[in-house]
MDTraj code that builds the backbone (N, CA, C; nanometers):
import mdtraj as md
import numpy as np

residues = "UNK UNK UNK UNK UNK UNK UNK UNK UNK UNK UNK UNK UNK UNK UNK UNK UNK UNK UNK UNK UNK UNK UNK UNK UNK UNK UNK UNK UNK UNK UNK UNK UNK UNK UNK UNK UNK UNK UNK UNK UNK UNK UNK UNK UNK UNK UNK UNK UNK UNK UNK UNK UNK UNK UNK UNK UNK UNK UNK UNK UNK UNK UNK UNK UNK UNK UNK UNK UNK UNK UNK UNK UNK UNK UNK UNK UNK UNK UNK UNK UNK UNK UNK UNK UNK UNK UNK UNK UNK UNK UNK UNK UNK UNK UNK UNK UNK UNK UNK UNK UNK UNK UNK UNK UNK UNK UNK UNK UNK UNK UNK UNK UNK UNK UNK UNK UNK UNK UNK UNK UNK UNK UNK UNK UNK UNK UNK UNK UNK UNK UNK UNK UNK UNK UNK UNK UNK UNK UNK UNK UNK UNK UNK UNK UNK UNK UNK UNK UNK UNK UNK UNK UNK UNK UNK UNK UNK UNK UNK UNK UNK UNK UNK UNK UNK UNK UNK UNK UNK UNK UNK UNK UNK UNK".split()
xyz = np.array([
    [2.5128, 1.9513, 0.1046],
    [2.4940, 1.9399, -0.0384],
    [2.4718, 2.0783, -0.0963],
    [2.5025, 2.1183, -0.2244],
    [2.5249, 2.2326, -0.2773],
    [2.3074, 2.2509, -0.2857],
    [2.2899, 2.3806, -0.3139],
    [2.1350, 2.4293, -0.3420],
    [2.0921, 2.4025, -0.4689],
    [2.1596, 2.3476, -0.5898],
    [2.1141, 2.2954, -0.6894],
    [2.0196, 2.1710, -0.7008],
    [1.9477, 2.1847, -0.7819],
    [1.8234, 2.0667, -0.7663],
    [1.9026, 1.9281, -0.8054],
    [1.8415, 1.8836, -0.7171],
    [1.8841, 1.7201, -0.6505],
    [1.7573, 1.6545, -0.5862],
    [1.7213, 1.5548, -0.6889],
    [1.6725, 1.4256, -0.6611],
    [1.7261, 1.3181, -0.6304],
    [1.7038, 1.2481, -0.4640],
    [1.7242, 1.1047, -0.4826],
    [1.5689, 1.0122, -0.4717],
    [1.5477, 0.9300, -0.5753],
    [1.4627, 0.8051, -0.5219],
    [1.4757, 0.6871, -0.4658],
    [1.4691, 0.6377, -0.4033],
    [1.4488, 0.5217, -0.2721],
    [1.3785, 0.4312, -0.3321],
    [1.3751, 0.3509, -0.3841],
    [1.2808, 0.2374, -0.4172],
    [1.3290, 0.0620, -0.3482],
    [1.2448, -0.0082, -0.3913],
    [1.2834, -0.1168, -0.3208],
    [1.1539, -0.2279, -0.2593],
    [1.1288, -0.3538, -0.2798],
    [1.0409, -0.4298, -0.2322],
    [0.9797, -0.3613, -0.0834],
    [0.8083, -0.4395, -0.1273],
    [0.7231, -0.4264, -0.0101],
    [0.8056, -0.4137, 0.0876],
    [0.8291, -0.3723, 0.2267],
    [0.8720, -0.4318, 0.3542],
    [1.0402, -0.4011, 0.3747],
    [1.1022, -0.3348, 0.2754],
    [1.2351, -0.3141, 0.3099],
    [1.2572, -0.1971, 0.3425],
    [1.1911, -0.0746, 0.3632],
    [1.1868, 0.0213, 0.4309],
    [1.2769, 0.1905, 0.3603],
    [1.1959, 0.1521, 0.2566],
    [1.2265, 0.2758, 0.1728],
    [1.1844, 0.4137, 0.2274],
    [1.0645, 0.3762, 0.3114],
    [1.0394, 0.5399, 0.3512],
    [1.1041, 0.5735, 0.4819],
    [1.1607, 0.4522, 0.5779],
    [1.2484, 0.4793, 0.7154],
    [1.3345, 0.5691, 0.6282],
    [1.4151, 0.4808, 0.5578],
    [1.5584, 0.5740, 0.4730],
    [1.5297, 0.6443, 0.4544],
    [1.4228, 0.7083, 0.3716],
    [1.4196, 0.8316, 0.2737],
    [1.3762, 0.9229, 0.3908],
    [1.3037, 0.9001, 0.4422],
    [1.2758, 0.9881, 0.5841],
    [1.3898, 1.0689, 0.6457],
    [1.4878, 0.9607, 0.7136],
    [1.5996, 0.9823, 0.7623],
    [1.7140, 1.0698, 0.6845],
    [1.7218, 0.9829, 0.5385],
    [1.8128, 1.0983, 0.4584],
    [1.7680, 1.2330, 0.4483],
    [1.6310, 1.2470, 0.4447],
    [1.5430, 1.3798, 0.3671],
    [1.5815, 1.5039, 0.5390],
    [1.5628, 1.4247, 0.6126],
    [1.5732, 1.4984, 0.7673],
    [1.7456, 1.5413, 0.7813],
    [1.8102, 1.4762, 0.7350],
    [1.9561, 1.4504, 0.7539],
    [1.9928, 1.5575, 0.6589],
    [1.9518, 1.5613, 0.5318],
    [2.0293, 1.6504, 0.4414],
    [1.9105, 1.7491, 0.3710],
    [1.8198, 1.8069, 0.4543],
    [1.7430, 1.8895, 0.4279],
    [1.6964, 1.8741, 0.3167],
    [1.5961, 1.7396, 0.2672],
    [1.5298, 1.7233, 0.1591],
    [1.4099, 1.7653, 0.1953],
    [1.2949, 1.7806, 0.0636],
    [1.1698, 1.7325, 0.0851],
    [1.1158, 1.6225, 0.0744],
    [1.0490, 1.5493, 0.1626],
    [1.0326, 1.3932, 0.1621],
    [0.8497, 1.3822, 0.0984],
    [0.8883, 1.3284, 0.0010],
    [0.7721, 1.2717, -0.0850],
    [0.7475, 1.1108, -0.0690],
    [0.6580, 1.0719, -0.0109],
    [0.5770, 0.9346, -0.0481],
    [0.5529, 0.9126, -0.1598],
    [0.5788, 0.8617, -0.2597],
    [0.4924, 0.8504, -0.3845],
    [0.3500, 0.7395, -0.3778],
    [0.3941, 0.6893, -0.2813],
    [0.2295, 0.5859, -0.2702],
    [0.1205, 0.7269, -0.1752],
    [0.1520, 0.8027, -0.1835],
    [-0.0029, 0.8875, -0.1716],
    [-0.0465, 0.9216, -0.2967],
    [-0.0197, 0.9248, -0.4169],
    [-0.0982, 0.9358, -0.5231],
    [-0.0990, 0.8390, -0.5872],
    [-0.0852, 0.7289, -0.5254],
    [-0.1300, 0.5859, -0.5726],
    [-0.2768, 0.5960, -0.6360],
    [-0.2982, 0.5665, -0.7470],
    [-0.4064, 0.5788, -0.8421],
    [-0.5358, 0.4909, -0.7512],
    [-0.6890, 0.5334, -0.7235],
    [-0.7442, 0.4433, -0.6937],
    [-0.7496, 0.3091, -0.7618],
    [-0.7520, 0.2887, -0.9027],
    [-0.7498, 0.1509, -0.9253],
    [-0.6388, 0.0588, -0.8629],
    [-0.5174, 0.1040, -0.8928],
    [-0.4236, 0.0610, -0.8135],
    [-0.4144, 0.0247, -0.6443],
    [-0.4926, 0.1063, -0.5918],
    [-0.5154, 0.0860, -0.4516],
    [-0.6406, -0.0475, -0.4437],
    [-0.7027, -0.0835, -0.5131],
    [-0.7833, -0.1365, -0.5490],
    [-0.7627, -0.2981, -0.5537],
    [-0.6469, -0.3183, -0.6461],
    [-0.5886, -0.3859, -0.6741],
    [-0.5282, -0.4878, -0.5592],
    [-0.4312, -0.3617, -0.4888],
    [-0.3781, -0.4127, -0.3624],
    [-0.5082, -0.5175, -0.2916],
    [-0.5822, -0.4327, -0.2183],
    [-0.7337, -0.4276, -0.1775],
    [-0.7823, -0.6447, -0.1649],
    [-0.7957, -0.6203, -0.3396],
    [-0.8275, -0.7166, -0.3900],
    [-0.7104, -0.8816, -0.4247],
    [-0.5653, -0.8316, -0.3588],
    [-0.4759, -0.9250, -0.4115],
    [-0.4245, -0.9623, -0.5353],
    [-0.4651, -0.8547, -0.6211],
    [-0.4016, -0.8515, -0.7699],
    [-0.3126, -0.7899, -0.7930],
    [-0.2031, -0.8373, -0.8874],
    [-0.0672, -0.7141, -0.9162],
    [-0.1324, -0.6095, -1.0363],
    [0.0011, -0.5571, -1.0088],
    [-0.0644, -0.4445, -1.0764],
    [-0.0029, -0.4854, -1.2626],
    [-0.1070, -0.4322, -1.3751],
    [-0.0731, -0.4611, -1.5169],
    [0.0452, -0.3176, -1.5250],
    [0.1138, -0.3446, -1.6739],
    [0.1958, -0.2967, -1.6814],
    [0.1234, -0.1537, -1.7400],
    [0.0222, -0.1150, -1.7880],
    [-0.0386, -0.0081, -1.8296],
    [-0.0733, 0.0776, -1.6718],
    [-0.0996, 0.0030, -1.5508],
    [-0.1223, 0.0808, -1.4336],
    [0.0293, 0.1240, -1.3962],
    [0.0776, 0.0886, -1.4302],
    [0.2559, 0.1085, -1.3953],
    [0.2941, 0.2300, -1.4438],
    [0.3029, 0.2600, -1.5781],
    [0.2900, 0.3550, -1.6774],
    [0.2471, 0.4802, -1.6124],
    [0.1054, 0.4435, -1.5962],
    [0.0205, 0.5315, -1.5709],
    [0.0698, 0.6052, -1.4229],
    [0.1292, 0.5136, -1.3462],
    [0.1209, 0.5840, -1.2238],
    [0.2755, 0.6487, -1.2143],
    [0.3395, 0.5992, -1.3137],
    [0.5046, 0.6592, -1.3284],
    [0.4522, 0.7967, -1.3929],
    [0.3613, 0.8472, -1.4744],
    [0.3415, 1.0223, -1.5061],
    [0.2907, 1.0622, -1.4113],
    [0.2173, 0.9998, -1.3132],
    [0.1844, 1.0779, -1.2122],
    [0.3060, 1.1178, -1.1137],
    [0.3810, 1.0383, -1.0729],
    [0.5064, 1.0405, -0.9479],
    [0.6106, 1.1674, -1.0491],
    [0.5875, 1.1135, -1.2474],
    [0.6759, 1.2358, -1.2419],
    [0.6662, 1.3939, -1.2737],
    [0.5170, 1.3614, -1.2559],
    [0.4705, 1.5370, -1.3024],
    [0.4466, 1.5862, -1.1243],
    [0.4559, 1.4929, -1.0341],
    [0.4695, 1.5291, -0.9021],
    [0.5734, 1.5799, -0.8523],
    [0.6927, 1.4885, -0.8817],
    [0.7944, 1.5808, -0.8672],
    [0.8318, 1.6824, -0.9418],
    [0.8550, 1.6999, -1.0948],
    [0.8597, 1.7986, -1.1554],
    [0.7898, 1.9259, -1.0794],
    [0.6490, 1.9203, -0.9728],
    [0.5752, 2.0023, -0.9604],
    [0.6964, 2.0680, -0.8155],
    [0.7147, 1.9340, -0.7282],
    [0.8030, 1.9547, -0.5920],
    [0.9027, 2.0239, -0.6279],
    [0.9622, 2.0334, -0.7713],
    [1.1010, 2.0951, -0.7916],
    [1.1125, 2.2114, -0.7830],
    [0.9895, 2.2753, -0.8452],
    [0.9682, 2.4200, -0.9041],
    [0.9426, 2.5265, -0.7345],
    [0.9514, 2.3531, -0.6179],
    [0.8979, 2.4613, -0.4930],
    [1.0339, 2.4084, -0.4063],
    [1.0950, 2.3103, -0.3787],
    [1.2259, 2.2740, -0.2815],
    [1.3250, 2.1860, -0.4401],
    [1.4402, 2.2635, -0.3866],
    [1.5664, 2.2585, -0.4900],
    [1.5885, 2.1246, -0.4205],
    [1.5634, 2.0220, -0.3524],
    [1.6399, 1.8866, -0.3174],
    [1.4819, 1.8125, -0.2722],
    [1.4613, 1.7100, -0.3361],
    [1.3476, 1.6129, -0.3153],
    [1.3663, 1.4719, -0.3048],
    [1.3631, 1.4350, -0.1872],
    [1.3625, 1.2493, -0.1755],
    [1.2493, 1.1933, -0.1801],
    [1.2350, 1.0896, -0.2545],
    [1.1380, 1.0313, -0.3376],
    [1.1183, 0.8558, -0.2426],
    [1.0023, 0.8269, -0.1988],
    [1.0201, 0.6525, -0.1596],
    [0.9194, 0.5700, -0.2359],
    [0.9589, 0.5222, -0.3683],
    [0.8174, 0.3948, -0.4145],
    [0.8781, 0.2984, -0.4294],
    [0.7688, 0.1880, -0.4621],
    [0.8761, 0.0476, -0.4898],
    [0.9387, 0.0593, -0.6183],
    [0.8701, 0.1393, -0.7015],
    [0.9508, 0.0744, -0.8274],
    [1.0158, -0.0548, -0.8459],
    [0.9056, -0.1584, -0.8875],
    [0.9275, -0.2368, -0.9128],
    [1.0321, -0.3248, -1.0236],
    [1.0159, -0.1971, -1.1217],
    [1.0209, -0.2804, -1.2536],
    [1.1301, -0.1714, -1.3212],
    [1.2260, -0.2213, -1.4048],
    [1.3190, -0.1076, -1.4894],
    [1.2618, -0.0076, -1.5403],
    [1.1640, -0.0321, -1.5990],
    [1.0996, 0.0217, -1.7308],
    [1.0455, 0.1714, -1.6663],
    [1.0087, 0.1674, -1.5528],
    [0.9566, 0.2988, -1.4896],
    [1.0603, 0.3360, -1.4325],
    [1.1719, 0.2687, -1.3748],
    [1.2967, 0.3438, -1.3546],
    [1.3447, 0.4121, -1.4337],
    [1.3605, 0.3993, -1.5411],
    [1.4284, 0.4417, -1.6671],
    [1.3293, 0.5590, -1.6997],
    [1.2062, 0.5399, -1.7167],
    [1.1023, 0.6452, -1.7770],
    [1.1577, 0.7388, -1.6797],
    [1.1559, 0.7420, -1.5168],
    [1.1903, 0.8648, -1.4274],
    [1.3369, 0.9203, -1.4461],
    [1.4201, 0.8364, -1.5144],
    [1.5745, 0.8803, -1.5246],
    [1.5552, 0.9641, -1.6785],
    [1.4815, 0.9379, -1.7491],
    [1.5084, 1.0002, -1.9383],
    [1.4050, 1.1442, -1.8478],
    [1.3093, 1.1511, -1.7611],
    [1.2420, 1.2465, -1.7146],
    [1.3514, 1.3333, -1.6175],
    [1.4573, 1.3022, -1.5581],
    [1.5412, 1.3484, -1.4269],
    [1.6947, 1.2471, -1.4646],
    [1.7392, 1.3124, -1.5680],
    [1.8784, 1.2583, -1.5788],
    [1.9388, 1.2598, -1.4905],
    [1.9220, 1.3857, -1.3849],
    [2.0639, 1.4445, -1.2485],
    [2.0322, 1.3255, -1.1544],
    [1.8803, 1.2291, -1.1536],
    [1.8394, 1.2439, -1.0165],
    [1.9289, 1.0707, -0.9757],
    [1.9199, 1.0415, -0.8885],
    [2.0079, 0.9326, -0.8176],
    [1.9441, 0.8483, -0.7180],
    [1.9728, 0.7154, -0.7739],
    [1.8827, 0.6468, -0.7676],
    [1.9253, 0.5330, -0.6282],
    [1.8271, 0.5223, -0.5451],
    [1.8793, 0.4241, -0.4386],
    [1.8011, 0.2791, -0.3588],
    [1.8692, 0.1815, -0.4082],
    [1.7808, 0.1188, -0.4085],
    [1.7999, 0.0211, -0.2446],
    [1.7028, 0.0352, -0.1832],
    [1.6963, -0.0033, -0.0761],
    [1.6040, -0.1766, -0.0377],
    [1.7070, -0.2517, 0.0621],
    [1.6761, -0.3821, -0.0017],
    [1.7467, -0.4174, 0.1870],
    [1.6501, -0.5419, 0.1783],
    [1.6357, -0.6634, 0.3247],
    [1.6142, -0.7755, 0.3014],
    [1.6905, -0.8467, 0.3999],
    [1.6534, -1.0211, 0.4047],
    [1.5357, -1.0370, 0.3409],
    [1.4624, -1.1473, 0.3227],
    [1.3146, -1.1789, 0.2978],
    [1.2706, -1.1796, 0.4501],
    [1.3254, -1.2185, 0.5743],
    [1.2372, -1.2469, 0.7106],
    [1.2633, -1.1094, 0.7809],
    [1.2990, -1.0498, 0.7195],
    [1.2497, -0.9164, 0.7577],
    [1.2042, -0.8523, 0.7329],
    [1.1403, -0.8580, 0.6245],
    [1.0975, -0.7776, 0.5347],
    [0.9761, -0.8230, 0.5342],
    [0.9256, -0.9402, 0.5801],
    [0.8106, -1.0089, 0.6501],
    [0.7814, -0.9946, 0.7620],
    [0.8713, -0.9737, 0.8275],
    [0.8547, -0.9019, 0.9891],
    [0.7686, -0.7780, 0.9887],
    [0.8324, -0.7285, 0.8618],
    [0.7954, -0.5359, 0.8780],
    [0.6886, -0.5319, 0.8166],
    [0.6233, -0.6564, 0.7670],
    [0.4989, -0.6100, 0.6747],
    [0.4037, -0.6066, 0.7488],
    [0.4591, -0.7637, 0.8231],
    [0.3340, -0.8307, 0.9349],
    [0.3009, -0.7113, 1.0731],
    [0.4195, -0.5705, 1.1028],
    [0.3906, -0.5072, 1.2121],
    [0.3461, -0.3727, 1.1473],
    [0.3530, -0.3787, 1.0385],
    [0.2721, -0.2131, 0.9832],
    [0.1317, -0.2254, 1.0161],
    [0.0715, -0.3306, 0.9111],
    [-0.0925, -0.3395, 0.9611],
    [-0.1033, -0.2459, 0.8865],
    [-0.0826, -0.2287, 0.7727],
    [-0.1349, -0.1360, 0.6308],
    [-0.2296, -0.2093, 0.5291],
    [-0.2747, -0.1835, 0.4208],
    [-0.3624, -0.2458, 0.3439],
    [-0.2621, -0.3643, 0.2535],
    [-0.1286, -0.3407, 0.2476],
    [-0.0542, -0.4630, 0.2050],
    [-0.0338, -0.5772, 0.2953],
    [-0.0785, -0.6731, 0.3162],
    [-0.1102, -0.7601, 0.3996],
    [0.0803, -0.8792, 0.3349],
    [0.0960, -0.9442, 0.4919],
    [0.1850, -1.0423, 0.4396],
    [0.1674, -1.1141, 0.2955],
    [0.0504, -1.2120, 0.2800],
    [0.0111, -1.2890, 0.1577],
    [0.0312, -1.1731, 0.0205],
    [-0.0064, -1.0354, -0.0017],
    [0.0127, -0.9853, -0.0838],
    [0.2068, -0.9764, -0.1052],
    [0.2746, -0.9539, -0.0060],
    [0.3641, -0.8858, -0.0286],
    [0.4044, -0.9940, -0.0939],
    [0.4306, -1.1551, -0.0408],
    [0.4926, -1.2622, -0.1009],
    [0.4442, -1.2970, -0.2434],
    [0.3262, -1.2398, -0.2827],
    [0.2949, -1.2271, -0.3928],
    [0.4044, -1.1427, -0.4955],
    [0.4355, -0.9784, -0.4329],
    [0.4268, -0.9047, -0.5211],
    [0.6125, -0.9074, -0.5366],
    [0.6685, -0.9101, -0.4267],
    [0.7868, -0.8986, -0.4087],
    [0.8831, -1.0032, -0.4795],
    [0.8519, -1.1216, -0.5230],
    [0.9274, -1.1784, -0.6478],
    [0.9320, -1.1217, -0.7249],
    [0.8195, -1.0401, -0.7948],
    [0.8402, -0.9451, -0.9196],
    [0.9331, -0.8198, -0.9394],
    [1.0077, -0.7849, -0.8390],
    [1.1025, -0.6669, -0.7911],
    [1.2281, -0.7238, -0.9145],
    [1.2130, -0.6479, -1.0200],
    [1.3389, -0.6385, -1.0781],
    [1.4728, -0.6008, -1.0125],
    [1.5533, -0.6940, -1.0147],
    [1.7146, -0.6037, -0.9990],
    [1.7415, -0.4651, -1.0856],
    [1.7812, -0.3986, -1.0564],
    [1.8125, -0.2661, -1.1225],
    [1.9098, -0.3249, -1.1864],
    [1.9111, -0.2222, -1.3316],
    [2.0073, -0.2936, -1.4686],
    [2.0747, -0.1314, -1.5047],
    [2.0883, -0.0997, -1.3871],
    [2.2052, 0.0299, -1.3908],
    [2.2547, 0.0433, -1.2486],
    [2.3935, 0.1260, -1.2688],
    [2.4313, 0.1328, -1.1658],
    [2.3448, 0.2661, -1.0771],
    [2.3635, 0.1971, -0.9297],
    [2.2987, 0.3209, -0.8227],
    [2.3111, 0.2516, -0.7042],
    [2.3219, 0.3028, -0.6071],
    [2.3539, 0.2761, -0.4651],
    [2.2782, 0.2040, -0.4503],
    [2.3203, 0.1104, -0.3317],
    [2.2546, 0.0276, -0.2415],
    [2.2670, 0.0522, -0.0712],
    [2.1226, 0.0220, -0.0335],
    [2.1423, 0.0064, 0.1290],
    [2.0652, -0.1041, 0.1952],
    [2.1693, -0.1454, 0.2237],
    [2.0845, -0.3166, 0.3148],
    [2.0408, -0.2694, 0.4387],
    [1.9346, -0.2654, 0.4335],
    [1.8247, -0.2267, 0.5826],
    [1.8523, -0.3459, 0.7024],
    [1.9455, -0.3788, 0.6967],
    [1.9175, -0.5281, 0.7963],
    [1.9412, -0.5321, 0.9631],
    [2.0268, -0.3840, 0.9482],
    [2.0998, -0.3536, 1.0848],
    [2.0145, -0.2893, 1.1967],
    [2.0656, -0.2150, 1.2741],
    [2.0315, -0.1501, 1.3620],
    [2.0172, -0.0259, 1.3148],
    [1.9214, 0.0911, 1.3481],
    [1.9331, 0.2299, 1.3470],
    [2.0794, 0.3122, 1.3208],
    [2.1739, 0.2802, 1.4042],
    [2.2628, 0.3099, 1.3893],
    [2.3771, 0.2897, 1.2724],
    [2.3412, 0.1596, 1.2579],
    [2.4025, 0.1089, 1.0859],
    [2.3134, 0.1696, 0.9892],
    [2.2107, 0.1809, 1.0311],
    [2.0860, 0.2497, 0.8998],
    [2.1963, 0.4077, 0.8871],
    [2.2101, 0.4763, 1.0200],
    [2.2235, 0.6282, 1.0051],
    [2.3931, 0.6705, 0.9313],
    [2.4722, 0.5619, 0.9617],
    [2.6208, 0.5483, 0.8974],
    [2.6432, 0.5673, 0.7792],
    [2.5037, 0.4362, 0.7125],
    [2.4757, 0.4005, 0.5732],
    [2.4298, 0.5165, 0.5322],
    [2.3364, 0.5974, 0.5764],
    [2.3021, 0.7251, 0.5533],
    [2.3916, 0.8062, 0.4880],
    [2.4797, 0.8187, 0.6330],
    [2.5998, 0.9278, 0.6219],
    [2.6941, 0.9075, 0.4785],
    [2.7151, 0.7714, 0.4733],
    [2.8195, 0.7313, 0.3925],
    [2.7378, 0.7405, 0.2184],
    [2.5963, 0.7265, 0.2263],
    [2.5250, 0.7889, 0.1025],
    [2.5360, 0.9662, 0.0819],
    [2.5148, 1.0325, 0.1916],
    [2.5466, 1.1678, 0.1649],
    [2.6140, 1.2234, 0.1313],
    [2.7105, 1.1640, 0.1882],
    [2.8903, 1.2025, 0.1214],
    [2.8724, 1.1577, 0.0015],
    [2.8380, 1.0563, -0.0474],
    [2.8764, 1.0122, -0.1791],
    [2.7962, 1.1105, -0.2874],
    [2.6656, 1.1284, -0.2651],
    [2.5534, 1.2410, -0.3483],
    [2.6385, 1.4213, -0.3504],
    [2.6405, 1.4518, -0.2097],
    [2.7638, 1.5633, -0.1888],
    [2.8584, 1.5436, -0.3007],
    [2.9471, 1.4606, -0.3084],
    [3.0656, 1.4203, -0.3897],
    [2.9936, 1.4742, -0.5661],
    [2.9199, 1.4073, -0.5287],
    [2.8366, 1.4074, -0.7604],
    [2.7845, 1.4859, -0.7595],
    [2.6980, 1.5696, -0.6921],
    [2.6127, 1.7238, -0.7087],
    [2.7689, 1.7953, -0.7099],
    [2.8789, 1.8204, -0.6248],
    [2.9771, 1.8934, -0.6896],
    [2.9997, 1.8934, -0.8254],
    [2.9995, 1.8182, -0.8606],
    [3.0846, 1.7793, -0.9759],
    [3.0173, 1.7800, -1.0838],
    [2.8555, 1.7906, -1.0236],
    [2.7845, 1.8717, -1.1974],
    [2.7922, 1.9965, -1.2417],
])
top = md.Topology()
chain = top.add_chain()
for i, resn in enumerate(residues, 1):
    res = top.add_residue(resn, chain, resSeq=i)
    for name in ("N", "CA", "C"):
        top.add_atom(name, md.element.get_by_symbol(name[0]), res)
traj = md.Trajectory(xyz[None], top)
């Protein structure tokens, strides 16, 4: 990929494995790999904690944080991969009017796998939360890649490949 600044974000329900991908791409095409659930707001962590979703004002709130984070990552690595759920359009969109260039990928699994992967993390999102939260996962209402996590490593790393080329392809061409 050319040295011009390039964002991709990874988003996608509890359990479908936005940060395997973003990991893998970020290692693959010399990104910097950002978690955005480490500056998960304490109330928000809280929330989880407690089995409550999150209101749409904590949403808000935690979309200026992820984007004055990256804005901050930019000014230090020209290419940053991003993994949150982004649940909902509305903060998709707030990060796209914030990062017009950046490219958006939305990463997505069966439901029984995606229950598989919750039940073997053993993180503070417990199965019962995820089936909670994961109906609420808006479909994206723009176009942006997709990657079905469902395969093997090896189908994960293809899907990879075949996303790189495609990002390669559009960073030319800005």
């Amino acid at each position: 990929m050319s040295m011009e600044e390039a964002l991709v974000i990874f988003f996608g329900k509890t359990g479908a494995g936005k940060n395997y991908i973003a990991e893998i791409f970020a290692e693959t095409y010399d990104y910097y790999f950002y978690d955005a659930d480490q500056d998960l707001p304490d109330d928000m962590r809280a929330a989880i904690a407690e089995g409550r979703t999150f209101t749409d004002e904590m949403r808000s709130r935690y979309a200026e944080i992820i984007k004055d984070r990256i804005a901050a990552l930019l000014e230090i690595y020209p290419r940053v991969a991003v993994a949150q759920g982004l649940f909902k359009n509305r903060q998709r969109h707030e990060l796209l009017n914030r990062f017009s260039f950046a490219q958006f990928v939305w990463v997505d699994a069966e439901d029984q796998l995606i229950e598989e992967r919750v039940k073997q993390r053993g993180n503070e999102v417990t199965l019962e939360y995820a089936r909670k939260i994961n109906p609420l996962f808006e479909t994206p209402d723009f176009d942006c890649e997709r990657i079905l996590n469902n395969g093997s490593g090896e189908e994960i790393r293809l899907e990879i490949v075949r996303l790189g080329t495609k990002l390669e392809r559009f960073n030319e061409k800005r």
